[in-house]
LUMZA-704415 format. One line per field, with one value per residue (C-alpha): residue number from 0; residue in three letters; x, z negated, y negated. Coordinates in steps of 0.5 Angstrom, whole numbers. Layout:
<pts>
k = [NUM_...]
r = [ALA_...]
u = [X_...]
w = [Z_...]
v = [Y_...]
</pts>
This chain:
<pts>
k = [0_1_2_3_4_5_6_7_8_9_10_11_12_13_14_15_16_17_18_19_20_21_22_23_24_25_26_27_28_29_30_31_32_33_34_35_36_37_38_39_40_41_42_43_44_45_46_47_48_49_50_51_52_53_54_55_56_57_58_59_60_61_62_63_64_65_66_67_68_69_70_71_72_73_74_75_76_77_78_79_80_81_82_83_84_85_86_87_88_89_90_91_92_93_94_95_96_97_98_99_100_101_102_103_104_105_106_107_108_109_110_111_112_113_114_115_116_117_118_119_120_121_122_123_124_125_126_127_128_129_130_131_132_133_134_135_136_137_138_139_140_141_142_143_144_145_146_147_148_149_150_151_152_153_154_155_156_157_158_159_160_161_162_163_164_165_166_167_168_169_170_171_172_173_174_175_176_177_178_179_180_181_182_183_184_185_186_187_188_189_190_191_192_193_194_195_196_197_198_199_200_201_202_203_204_205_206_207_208_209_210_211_212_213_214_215_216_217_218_219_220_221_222_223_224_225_226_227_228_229_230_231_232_233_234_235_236_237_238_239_240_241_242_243_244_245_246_247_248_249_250_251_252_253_254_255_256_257_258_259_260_261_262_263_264_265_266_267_268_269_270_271_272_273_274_275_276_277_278_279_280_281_282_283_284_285_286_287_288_289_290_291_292_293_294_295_296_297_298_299_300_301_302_303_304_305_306]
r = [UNK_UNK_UNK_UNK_UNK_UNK_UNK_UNK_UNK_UNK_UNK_UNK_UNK_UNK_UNK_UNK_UNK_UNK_UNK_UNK_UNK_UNK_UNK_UNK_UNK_UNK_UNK_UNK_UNK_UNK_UNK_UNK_UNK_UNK_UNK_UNK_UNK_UNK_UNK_UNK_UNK_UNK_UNK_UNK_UNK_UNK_UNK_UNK_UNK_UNK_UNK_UNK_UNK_UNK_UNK_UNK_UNK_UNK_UNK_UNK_UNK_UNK_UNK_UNK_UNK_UNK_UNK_UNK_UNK_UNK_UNK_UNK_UNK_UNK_UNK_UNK_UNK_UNK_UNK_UNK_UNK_UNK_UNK_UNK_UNK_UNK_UNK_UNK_UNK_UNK_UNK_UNK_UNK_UNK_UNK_UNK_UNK_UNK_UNK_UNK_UNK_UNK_UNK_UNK_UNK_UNK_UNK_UNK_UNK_UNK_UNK_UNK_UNK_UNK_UNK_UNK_UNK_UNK_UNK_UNK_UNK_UNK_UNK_UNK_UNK_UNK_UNK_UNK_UNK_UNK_UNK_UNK_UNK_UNK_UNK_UNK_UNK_UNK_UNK_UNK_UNK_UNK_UNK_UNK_UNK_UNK_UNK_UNK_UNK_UNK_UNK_UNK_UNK_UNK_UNK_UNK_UNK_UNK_UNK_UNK_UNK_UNK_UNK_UNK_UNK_UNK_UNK_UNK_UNK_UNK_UNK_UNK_UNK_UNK_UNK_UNK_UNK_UNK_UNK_UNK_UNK_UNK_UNK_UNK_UNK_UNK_UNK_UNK_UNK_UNK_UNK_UNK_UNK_UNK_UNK_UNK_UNK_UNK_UNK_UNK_UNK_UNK_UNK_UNK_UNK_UNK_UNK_UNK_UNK_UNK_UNK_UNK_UNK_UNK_UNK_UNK_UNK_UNK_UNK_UNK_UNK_UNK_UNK_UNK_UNK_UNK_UNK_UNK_UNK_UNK_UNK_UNK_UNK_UNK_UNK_UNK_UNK_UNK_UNK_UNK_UNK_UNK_UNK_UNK_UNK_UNK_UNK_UNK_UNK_UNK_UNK_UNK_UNK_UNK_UNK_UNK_UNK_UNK_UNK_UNK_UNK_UNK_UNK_UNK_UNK_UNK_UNK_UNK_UNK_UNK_UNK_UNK_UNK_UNK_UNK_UNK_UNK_UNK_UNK_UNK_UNK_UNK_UNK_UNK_UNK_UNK_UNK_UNK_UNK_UNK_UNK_UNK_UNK_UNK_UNK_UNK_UNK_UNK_UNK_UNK_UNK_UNK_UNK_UNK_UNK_UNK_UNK]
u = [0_2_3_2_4_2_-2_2_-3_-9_-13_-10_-13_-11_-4_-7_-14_-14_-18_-12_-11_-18_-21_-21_-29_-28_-26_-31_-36_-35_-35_-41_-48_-52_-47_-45_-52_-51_-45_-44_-39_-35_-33_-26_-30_-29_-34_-35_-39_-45_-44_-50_-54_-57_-57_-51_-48_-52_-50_-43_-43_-45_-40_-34_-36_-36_-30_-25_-29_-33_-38_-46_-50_-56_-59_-67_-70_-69_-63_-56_-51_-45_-38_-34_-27_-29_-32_-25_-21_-25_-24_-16_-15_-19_-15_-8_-11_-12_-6_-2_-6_-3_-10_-12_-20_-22_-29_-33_-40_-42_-46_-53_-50_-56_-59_-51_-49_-42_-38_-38_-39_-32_-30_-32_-30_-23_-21_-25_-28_-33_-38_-45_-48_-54_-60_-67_-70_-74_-73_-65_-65_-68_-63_-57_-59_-60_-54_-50_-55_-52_-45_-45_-43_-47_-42_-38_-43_-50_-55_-59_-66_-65_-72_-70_-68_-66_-60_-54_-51_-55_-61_-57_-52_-58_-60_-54_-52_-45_-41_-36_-32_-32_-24_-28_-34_-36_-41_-43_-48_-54_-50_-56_-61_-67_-70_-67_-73_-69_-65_-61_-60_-54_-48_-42_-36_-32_-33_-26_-23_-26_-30_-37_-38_-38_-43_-50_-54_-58_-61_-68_-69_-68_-61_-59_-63_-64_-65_-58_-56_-49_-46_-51_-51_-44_-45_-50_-44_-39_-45_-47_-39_-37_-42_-39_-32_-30_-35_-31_-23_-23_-29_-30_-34_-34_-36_-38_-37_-30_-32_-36_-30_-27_-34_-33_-26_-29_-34_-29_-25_-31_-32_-25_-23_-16_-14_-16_-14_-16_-16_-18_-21_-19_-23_-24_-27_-29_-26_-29_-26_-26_-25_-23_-22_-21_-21_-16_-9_-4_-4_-8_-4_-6_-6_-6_-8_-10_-7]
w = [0_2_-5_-4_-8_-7_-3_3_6_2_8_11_13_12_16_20_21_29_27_24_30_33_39_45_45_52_55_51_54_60_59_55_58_52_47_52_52_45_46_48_53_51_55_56_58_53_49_42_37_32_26_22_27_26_33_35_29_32_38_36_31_37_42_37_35_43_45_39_37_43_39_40_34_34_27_24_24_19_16_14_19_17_17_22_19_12_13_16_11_5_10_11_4_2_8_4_-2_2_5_-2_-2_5_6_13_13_10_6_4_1_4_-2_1_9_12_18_21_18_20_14_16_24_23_19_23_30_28_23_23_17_15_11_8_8_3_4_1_5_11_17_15_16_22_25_22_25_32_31_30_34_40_38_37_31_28_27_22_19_16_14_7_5_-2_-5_-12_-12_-18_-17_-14_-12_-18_-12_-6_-11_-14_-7_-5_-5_-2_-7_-3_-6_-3_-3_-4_-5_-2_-3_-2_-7_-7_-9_-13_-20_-18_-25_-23_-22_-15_-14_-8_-12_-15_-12_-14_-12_-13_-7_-9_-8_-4_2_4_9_15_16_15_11_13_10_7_0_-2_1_-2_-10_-15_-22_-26_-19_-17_-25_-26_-19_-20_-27_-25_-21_-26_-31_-25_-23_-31_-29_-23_-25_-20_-15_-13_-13_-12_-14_-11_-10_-7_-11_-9_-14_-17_-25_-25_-24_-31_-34_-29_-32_-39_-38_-35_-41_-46_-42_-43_-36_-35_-27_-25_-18_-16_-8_-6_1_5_11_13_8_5_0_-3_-9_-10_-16_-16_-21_-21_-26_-23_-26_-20_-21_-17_-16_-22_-18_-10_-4_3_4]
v = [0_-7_-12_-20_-25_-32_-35_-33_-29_-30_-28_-22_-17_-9_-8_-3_-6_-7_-13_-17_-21_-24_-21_-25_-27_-30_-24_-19_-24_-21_-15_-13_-18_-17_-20_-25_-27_-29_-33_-40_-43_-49_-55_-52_-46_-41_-38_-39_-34_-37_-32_-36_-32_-26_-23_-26_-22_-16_-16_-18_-12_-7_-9_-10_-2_0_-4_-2_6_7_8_6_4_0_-3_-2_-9_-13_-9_-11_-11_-9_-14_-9_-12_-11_-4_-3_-5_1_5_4_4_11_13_10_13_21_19_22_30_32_35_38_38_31_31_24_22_15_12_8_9_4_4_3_9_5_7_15_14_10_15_21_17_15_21_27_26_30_25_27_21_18_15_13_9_12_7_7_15_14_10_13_20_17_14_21_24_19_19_27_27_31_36_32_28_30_24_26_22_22_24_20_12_13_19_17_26_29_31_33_37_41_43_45_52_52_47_45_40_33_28_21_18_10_6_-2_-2_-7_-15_-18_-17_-16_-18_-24_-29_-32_-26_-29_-36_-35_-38_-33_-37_-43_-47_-51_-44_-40_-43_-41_-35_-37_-30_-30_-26_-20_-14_-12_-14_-6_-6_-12_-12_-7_-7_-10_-11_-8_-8_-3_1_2_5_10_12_13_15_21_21_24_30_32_31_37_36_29_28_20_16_8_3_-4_-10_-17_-21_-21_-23_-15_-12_-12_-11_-5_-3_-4_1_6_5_6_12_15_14_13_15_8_3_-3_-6_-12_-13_-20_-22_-29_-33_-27_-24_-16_-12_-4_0_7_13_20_26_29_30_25_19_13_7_1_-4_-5_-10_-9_-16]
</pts>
């Protein structure tokens, strides 16, 4: 893993993400008509891309998955459109973090996989992982079935509908006579508290530190709330993780907000769990944080960044 220190490259991305250098949108307008359409042509005769709006960012995400994986992906209406250069950079550090066991055959649960199911697509496409991806909400399943259907992954990748909200594996463990042992697991849990009287009200950053994001918001309100909001998710995760300590090598977890992540550490120290990392993910103006923890005996670096 690549250490940053300072300010040098605060908004660097993974060293191996293909998106570290930014994509000629001029050319890419050329080449694919429908995101070309979403675009607009400057006085100099390049094009520029609006990211505050939610069909550019559609069709930008499409054409960015086909160009760079070949891979042909559509999104339920109204659902979240996944960031392709922060979903590359979860998907580089679980990779740094396989990189270690020297395993042949690679197997990956995808925690909310969305109606994308970009995380075990890109994981399946780019490294023959086998995934296991997980999803409550009907239209979402759907979508990400057909999108596997389409890229034919379906050997790679089995989309679960998940009969309880409340269980993260706890429910597709008991139904599953094999017991096959799965290296990691991921999940970009739901950001905002649903208790909350306006739950998208809270402003998370400091505007004299971090810049606003230059993408607009998008995903339905189930995808994007629950109760306790992403605390509490990612608690229920280490909660069921400590009932299925062999089922799962690596545990992780993205979070959004950088002051939940040492309420997060606390809450795996209360609970005994020493094997712990940390990573931040560094896109534009927009910066991730992601946990990981093992009961396993190797060690996990304490403290990496995908800078």
């Amino acid at each position: 893993m690549v250490k940053t220190k300072g300010n040098a490259k605060k908004f660097g991305m993974h060293p191996r993400n293909i998106l570290r250098q930014p994509p000629d949108y001029t050319k890419l307008a050329i080449k694919y008509k429908d995101f070309r359409k979403e675009c607009e042509l400057e006085l100099n005769g390049k094009v520029s891309v609006n990211f505050r709006n939610e069909k550019t960012l559609r069709e930008l995400t499409k054409m960015l998955l086909k160009e760079y994986f070949d891979l042909n992906v559509d999104f339920a209406p109204g659902s979240l459109v996944p960031t392709l250069a922060l979903r590359l950079n979860y998907i580089l550090w679980l990779e740094d973090l396989m990189e270690p066991l020297k395993l042949q055959e690679i197997r990956g649960i995808d925690i909310g996989c969305g109606s994308s199911c970009i995380y075990s697509l890109l994981g399946a496409k780019k490294n023959g992982w086998h995934m296991l991806a997980l999803e409550s909400k009907p239209q979402n399943i759907e979508y990400a079935r057909e999108n596997v259907k389409k890229n034919q992954l379906d050997e790679l990748i089995e989309v679960y509908a998940q009969p309880d909200k409340t269980s993260i594996f706890k429910s597709y463990f008991e139904k599953e006579q094999k017991e096959l042992q799965y290296h990691f697991c991921l999940c970009n849990p739901p950001f905002f508290d649903s208790n909350l009287a306006n739950p998208f009200g809270g402003n998370t950053r400091n505007p004299e530190r971090r810049p606003a994001p230059n993408n607009a918001r998008t995903g339905s309100q189930e995808e994007l709330t629950c109760v306790g909001g992403e605390v509490r998710f990612v608690q229920r995760i280490i909660d069921e993780s400590l009932e299925n300590k062999l089922r799962v090598r690596i545990f992780t977890t993205m979070l959004g907000v950088k002051a939940n992540v040492p309420r997060i550490l606390d809450y795996l120290k209360e609970r005994q769990v020493a094997n712990v990392a940390t990573t931040e993910f560094h896109q534009g103006h927009t910066t991730r944080w992601a946990v990981a923890w093992s009961f396993h005996s190797e060690p996990l670096s304490q403290e990496t960044s995908c800078n």
